[in-house]
C-alpha positions as CSV (number, residue, x, y, z in Angstrom):
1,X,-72.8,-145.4,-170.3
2,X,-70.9,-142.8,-172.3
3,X,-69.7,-143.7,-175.6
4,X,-66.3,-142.8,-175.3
5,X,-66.1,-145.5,-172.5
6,X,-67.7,-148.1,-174.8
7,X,-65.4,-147.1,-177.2
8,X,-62.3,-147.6,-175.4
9,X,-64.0,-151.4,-174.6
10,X,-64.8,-151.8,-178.6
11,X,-61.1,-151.1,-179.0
12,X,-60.0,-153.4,-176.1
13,X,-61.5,-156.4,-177.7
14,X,-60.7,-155.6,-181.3
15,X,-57.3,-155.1,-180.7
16,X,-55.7,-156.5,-177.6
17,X,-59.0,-159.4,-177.7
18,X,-58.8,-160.8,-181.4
19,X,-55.9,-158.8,-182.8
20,X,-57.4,-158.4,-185.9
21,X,-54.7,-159.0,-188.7
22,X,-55.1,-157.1,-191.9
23,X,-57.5,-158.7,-194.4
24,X,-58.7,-161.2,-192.0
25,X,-62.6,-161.8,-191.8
26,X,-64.3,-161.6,-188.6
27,X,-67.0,-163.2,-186.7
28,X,-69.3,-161.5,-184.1
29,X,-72.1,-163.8,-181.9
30,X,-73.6,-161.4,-180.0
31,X,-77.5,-161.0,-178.6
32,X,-79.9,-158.7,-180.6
33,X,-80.3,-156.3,-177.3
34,X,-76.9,-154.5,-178.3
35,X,-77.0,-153.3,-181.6
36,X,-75.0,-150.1,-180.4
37,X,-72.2,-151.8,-178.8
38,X,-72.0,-154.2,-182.0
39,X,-71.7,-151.3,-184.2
40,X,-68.6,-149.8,-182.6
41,X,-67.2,-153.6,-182.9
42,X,-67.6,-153.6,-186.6
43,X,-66.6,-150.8,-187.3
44,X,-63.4,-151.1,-185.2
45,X,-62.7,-154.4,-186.7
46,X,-62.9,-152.5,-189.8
47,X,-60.4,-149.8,-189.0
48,X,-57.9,-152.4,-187.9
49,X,-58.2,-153.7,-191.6
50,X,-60.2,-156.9,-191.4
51,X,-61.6,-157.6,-194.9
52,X,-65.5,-158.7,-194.5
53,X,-67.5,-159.3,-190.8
54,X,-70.1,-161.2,-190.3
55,X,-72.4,-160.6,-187.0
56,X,-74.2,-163.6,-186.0
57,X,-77.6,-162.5,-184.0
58,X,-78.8,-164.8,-181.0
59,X,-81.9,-164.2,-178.7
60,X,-82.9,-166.4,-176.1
61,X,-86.3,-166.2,-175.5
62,X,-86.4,-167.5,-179.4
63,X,-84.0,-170.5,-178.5
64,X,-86.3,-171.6,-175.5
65,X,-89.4,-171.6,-177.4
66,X,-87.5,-173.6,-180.1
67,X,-86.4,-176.0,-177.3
68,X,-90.0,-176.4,-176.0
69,X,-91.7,-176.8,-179.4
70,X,-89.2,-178.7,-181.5
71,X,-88.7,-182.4,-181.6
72,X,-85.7,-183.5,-180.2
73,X,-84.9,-184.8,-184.0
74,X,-85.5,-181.9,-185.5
75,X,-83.2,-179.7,-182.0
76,X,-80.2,-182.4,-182.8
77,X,-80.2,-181.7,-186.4
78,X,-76.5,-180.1,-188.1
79,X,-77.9,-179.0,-191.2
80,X,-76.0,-179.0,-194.5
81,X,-75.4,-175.6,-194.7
82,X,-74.0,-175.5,-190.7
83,X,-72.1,-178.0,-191.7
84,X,-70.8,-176.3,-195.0
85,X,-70.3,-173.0,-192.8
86,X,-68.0,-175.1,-190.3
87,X,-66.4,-175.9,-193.5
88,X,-66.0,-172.3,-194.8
89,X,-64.3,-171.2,-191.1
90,X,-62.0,-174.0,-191.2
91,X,-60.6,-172.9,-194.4
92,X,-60.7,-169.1,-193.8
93,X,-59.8,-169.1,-190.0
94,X,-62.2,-165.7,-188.8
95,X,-61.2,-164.0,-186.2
96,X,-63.9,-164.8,-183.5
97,X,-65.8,-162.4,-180.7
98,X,-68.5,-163.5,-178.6
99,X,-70.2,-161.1,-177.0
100,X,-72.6,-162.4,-173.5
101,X,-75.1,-160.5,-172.5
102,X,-77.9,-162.9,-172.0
103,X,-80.0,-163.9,-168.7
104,X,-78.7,-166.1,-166.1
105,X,-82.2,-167.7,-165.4
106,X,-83.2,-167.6,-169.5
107,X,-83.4,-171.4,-169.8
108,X,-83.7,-172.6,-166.5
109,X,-87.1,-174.2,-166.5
110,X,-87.0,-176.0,-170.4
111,X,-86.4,-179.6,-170.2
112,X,-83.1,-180.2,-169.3
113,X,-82.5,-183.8,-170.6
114,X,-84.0,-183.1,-174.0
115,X,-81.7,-180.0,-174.4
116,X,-78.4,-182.0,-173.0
117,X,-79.2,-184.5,-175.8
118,X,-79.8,-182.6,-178.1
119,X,-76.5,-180.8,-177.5
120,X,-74.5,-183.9,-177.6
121,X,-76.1,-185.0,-180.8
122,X,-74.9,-181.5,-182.3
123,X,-71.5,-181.2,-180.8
124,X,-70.5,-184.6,-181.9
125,X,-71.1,-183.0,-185.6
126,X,-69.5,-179.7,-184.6
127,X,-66.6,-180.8,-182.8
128,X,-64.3,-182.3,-185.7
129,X,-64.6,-178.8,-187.3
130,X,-63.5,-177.1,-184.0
131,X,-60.4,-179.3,-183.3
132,X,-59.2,-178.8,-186.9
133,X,-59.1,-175.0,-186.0
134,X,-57.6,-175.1,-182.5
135,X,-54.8,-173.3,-182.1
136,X,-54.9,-171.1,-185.6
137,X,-57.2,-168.2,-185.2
138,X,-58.2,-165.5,-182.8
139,X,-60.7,-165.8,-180.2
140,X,-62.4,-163.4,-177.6
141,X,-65.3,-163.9,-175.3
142,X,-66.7,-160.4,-173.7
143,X,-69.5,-159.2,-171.8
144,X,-72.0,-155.9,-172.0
145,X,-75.2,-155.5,-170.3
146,X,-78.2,-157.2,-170.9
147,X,-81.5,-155.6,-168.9
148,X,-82.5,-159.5,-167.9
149,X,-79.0,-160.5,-166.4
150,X,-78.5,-156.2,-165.2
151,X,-82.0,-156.9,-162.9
152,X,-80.4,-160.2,-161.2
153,X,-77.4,-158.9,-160.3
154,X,-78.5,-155.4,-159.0
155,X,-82.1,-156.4,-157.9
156,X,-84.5,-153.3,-156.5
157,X,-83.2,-150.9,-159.0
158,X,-84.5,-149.6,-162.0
159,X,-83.8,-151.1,-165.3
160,X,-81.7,-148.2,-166.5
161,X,-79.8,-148.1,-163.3
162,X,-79.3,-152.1,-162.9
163,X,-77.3,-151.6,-166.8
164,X,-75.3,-148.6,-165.5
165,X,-74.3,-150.5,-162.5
166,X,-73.3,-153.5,-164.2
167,X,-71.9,-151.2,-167.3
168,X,-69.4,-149.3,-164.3
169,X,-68.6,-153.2,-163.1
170,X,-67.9,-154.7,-166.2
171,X,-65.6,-152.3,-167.1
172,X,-63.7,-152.4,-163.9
173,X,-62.6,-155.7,-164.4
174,X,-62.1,-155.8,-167.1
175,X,-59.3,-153.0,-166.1
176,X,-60.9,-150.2,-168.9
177,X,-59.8,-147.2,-167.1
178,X,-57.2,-144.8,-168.3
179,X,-55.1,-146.5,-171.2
180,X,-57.0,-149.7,-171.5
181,X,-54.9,-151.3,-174.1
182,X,-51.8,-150.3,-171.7
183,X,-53.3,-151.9,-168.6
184,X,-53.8,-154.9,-169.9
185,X,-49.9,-155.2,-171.2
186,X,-49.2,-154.5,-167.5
187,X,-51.4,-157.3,-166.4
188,X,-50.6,-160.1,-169.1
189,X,-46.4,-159.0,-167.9
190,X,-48.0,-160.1,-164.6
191,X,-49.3,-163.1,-165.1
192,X,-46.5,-164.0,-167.0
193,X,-44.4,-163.5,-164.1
194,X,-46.5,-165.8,-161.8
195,X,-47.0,-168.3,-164.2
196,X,-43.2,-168.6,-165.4
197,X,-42.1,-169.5,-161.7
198,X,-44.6,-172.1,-161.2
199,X,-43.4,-173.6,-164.5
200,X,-39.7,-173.8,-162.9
201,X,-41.3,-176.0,-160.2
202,X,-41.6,-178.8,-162.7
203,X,-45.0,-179.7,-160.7
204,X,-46.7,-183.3,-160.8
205,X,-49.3,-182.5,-158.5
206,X,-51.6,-180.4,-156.8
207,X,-53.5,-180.7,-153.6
208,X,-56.2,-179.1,-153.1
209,X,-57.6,-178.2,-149.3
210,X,-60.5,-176.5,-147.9
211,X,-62.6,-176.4,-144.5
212,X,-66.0,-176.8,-146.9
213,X,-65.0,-180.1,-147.6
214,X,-63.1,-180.3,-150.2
215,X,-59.8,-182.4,-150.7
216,X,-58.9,-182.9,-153.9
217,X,-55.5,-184.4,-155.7
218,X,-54.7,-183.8,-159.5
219,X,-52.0,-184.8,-161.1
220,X,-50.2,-182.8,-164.0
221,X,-49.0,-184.0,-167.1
222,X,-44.6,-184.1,-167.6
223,X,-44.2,-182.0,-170.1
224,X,-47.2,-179.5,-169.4
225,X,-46.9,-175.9,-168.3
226,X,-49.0,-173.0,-166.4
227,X,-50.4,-170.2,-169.2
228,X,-52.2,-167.2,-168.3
229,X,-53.2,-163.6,-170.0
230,X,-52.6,-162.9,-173.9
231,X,-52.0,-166.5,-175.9
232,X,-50.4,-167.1,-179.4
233,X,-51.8,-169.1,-182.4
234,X,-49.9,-171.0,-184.4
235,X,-48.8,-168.2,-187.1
236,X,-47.3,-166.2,-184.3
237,X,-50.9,-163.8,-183.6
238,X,-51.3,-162.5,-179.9
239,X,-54.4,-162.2,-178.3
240,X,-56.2,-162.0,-175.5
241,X,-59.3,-164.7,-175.1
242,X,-61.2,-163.7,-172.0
243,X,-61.8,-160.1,-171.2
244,X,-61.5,-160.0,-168.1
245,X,-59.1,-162.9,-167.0
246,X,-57.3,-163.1,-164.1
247,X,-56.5,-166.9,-164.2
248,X,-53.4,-168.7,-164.1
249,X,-54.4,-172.3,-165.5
250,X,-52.9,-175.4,-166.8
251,X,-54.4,-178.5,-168.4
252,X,-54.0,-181.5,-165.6
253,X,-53.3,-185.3,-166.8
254,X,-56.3,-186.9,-168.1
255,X,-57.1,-189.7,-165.2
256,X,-55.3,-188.9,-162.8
257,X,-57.8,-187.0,-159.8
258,X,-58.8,-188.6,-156.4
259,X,-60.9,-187.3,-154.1
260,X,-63.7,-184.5,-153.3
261,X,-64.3,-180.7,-154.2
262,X,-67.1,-178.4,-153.6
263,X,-68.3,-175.5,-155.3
264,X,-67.7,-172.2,-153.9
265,X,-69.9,-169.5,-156.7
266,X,-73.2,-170.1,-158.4
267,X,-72.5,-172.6,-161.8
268,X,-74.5,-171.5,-164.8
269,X,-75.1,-174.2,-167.6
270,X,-77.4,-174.6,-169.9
271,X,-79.7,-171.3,-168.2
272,X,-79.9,-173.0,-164.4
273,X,-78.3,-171.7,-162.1
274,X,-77.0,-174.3,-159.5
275,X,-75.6,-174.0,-156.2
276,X,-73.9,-176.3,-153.4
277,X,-72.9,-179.1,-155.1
278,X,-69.9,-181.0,-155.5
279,X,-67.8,-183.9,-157.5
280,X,-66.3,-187.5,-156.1
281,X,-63.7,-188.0,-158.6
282,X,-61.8,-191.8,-159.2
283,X,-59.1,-192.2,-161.5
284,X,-59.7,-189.2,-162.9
285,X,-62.7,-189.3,-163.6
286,X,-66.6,-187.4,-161.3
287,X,-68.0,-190.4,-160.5
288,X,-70.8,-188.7,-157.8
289,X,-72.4,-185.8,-157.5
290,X,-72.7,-184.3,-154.3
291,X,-75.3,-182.2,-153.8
292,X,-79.1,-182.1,-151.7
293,X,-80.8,-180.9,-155.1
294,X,-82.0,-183.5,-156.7
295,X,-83.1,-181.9,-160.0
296,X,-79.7,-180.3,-160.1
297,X,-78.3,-183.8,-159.4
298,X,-80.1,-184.8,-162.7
299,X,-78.6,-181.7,-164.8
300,X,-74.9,-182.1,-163.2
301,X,-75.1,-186.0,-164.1
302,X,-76.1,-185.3,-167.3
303,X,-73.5,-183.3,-167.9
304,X,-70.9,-185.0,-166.7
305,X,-72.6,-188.0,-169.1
306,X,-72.5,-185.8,-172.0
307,X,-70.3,-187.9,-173.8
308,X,-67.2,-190.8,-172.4
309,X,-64.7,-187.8,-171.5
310,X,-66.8,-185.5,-169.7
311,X,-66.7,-186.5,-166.6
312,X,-62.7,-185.7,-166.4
313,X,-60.8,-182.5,-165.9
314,X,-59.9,-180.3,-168.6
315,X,-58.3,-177.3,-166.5
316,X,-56.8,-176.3,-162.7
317,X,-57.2,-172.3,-163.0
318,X,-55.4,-170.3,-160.1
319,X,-56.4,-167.2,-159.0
320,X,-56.5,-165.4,-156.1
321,X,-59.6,-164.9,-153.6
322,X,-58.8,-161.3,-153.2
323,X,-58.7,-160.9,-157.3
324,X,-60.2,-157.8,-158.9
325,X,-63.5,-158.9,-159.8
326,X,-64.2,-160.7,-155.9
327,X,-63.2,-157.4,-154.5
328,X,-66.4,-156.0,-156.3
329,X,-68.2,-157.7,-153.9
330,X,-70.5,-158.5,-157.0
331,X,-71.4,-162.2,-157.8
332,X,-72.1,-161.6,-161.4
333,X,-74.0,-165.1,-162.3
334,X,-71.9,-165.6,-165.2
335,X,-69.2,-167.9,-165.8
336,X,-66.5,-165.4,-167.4
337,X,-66.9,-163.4,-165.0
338,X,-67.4,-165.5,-161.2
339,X,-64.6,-167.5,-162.8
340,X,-62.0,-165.1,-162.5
341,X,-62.9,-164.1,-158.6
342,X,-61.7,-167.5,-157.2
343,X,-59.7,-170.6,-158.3
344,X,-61.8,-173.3,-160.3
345,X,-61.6,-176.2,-162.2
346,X,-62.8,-177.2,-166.0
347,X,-64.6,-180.3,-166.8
348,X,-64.1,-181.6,-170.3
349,X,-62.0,-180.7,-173.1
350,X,-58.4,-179.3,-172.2
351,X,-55.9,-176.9,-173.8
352,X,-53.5,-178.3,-176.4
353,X,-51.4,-175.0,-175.8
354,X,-50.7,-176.6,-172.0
355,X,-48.0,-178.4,-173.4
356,X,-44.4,-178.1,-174.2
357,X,-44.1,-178.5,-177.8
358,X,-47.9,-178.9,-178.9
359,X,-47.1,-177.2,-182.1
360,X,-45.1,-179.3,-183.5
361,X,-47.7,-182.0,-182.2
362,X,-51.1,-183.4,-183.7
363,X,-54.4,-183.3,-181.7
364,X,-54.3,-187.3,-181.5
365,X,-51.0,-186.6,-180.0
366,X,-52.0,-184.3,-177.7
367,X,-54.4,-186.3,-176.2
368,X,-52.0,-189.1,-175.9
369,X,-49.7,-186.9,-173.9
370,X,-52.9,-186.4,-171.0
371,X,-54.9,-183.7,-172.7
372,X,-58.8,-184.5,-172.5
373,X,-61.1,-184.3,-175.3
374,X,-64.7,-183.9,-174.7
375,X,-68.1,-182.2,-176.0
376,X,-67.8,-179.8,-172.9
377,X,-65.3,-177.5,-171.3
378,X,-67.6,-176.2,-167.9
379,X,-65.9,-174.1,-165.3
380,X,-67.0,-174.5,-161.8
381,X,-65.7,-172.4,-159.2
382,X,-63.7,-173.9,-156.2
383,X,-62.3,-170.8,-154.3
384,X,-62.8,-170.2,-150.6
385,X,-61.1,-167.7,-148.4
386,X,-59.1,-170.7,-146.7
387,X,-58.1,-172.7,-149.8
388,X,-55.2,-174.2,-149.2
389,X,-53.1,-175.8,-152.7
390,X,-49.9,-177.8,-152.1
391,X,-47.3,-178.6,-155.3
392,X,-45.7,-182.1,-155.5
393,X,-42.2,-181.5,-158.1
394,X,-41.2,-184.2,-160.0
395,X,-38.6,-184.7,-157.4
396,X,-41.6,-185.5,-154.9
397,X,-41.1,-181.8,-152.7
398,X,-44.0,-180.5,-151.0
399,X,-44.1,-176.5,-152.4
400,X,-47.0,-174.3,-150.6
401,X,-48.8,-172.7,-153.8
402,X,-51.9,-171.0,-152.2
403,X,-52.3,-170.7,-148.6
404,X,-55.8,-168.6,-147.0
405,X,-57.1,-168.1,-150.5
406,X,-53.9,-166.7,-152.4
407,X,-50.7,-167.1,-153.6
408,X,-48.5,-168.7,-151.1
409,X,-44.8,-166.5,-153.1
């Protein structure tokens, strides 16, 4: 890939991603296998006047042999100096990047269980640190590609030509051609658009139809509203979260869901890919899994088990079956991406920004208006080129919102 491409992307996430305010710290996670790309982010995080950042190195053949070879003590363990870190980011609110890169299949044949609980265990620490920042500091998840996840999604190719491929795709949707930074104002004035009108609906519900099976009925909360594109914190920063999004979402009423959906993409979690499954949901809650699998039974149960919240929604995300990154004709077995080719749901934690009025709201609060709390937020994709989704208003009219797999206005 050439670098001047790469560094209209650096500049993408730096400045229309995090927004990176003058003397602000900043926080890169990114895999060791892209030092290059993690370069141009520093020092573009740098030129935008951030005061000190800190690149976090992952690599996840290491975390599978820790997985394997470590008690499950010693895997659930917050140490004191995670813990004083957590600490340290709460008080100085970084800017955060995340950059993916890693293999879909990477962790798909550790033990499962022992890596769920050990996860729990961890998040239950982590968590209270997280909620303390929600809402008050940049965030902004990106992809490049890794040789690993490059192979699965262009199989039969060379190495070099699998990265160039996925390079060219990545960068497609994630709309960095031309003016990159003056796409993206185009797109979030877009979204922004869609989102407004279904905001005047004043919706309570949405119904959810499809010829694979799924029928499926969530109810919104009162005072909640559709988001989408570039987000604001709390002091007033703009940013954009997900490079690339195409989503339209809101954060349904915690409890209130009744009957069955079906998955449309490949679901990655913890480094499995799983297929053809579904969820029975009861008050609100998965109470079954539907699928023929039965070790992907056991992961998807676990899951959903991961703690007492779970097992309900977090997020309805709208987006259209003929959206950028499904018209690639690419399923890219990862979640950012998939995610943003077809409508899906969230289960676990929701977005306090879904509601009218959260600022001047605590997170207790928040969660007493119908937003769910949880250890996971896990996006499962629902889209099918005959979705149908109906709108109940709070006056109890019936308003088409999707009809054949896209927006029904």
């Amino acid at each position: 890939m050439k670098k001047e491409r790469m560094l209209e992307y650096a500049r993408l996430i730096t400045k229309m991603g995090i927004n990176v305010q003058k003397d602000q710290d900043v926080v890169i996670k990114a895999y060791f296998d892209q030092p290059e790309f993690v370069m141009m982010l520093v020092e573009e995080c740098y030129k935008l006047g951030a005061r000190k950042v800190r690149v976090e190195w992952m690599y996840m053949p290491l975390e599978k042999i820790d997985i394997e070879m470590q008690s499950l003590e010693a895997l659930s363990e917050v140490t004191d100096w995670e813990v004083e870190k957590l600490k340290h980011n709460v008080k100085t609110l970084p800017a955060m990047i995340y950059v993916i890169s890693e293999d879909p299949d990477g962790l798909c044949d550790v033990d499962q269980k022992k890596y769920a609980s050990a996860r729990a265990a961890r998040t239950a620490v982590i968590k209270p640190y997280r909620d303390s920042m929600e809402d008050k500091y940049q965030w902004c998840i990106a992809a490049v590609p890794g040789v690993e996840w490059a192979r699965k999604v262009f199989p039969g190719v060379s190495d070099e030509e699998a990265v160039e491929k996925l390079w060219e795709s990545i960068l497609y949707c994630s709309r960095v051609d031309g003016n990159a930074q003056e796409n993206w104002n185009e797109h979030n004035k877009n979204l922004k658009e869609r989102y407004s009108y279904l905001n005047s609906l004043e919706l309570r519900e949405l119904h959810y139809t499809a010829s694979n099976g799924t029928d499926l009925t969530v109810g919104l909360i009162d005072i909640g509203r559709f988001l989408g594109g570039c987000e604001k914190t709390l002091g007033g920063v703009v940013y954009n979260p997900n490079i690339p999004s195409e989503e339209i979402f809101t954060s349904p009423m915690k409890g209130k869901a009744e009957g069955v959906v079906y998955s449309s993409m490949p679901f990655s979690y913890n480094g499995r890919l799983m297929e053809n499954f579904g969820f029975r949901f009861e008050n609100g809650k998965a109470v079954e899994v539907l699928t023929d699998n039965e070790d992907d039974r056991a992961v998807l149960t676990d899951m959903i088990n991961m703690d007492e919240n779970s097992a309900y929604l977090g997020e309805c995300a709208l987006i259209p079956y003929d959206s950028p990154i499904r018209n690639s004709e690419i399923i890219f077995y990862n979640t950012l991406f998939d995610e943003n080719a077809a409508c899906h749901l969230a289960l676990g934690s929701g977005f306090n920004g879904c509601l009218e009025g959260f600022e001047n709201m605590t997170f207790d609060q928040c969660c007493e208006k119908g937003i769910n709390s949880a250890f996971i937020h896990e996006d499962f994709m629902i889209g099918t080129p005959d979705l149908n989704i109906d709108g109940k208003t709070k006056d109890g009219k019936t308003v088409a919102i999707f009809r054949n797999g896209g927006w029904a206005f």
